[in-house]
N, C-alpha and C positions, 0 to 999 in steps of 0.2 A: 480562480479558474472558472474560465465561463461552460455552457453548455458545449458549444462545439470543440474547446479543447477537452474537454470530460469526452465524449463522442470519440477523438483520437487517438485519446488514451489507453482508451477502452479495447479499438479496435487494435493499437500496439502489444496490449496484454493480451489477448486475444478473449476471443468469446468462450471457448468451451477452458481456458486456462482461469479465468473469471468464474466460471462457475465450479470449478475443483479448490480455488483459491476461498471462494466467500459463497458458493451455493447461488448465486447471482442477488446476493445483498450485499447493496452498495445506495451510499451517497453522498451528496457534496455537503463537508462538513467544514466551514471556519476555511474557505478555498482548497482544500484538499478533497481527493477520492478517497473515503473512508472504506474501509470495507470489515464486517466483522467478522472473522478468521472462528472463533470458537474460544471457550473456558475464558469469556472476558479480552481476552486479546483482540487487537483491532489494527489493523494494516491502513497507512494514512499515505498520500503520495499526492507530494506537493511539484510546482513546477519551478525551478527558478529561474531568475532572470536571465540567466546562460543560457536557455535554453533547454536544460538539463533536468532532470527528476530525481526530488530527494526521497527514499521511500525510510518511514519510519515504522517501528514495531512498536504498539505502546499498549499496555494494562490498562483495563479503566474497572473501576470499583467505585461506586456510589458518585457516580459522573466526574469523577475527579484522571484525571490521564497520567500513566506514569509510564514514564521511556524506558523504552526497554533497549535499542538498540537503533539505528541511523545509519542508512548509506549513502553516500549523498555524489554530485556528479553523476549520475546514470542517463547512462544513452541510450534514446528509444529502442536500440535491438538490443540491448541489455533489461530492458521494464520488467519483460515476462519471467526472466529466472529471477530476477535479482526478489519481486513480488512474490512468487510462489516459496523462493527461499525465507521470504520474511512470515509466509504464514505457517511455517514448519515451529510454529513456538515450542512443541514437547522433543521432537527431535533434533531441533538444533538452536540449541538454546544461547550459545555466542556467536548469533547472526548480529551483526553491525558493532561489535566492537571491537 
């Protein structure tokens, strides 16, 4: 994901949604929007080749990433619930399975 799809993406999640989601920490990790959500969890949103955005919810403990859950097909007016639902880790906790 280059700078100005990050830029789009951004502006699709919106800005004050971005910072409820991640406190506005965020960045481009391994071609995804990382964002670190809190208690180690960390909201990843990849783009693929459809078109489409896969947002993943993953743990990470001593840099190692472990999945926690994957929705995958999301449509840009779907980004910003489908994201804020993935940074809900202690409330909802079988997001993407």
């Amino acid at each position: 994901m280059n700078q100005s799809q990050v830029n789009q993406l951004i502006g699709q999640i919106g800005h004050m949604n971005l910072l409820a989601v991640c406190g506005g920490r965020r960045m481009i990790h391994n071609g995804a929007l990382e964002m670190a959500v809190g208690g180690g969890y960390r909201v990843l949103v990849f783009l693929s080749s459809n078109d489409t955005y896969e947002v993943r919810r993953v743990f990470v403990r001593k840099g190692e990433y472990i999945l926690k859950g994957t929705v995958s097909d999301v449509y840009n007016d779907q980004i910003a619930e489908v994201v804020w639902q993935a940074s809900l880790w202690r409330d909802n906790k079988n997001w993407g399975n």
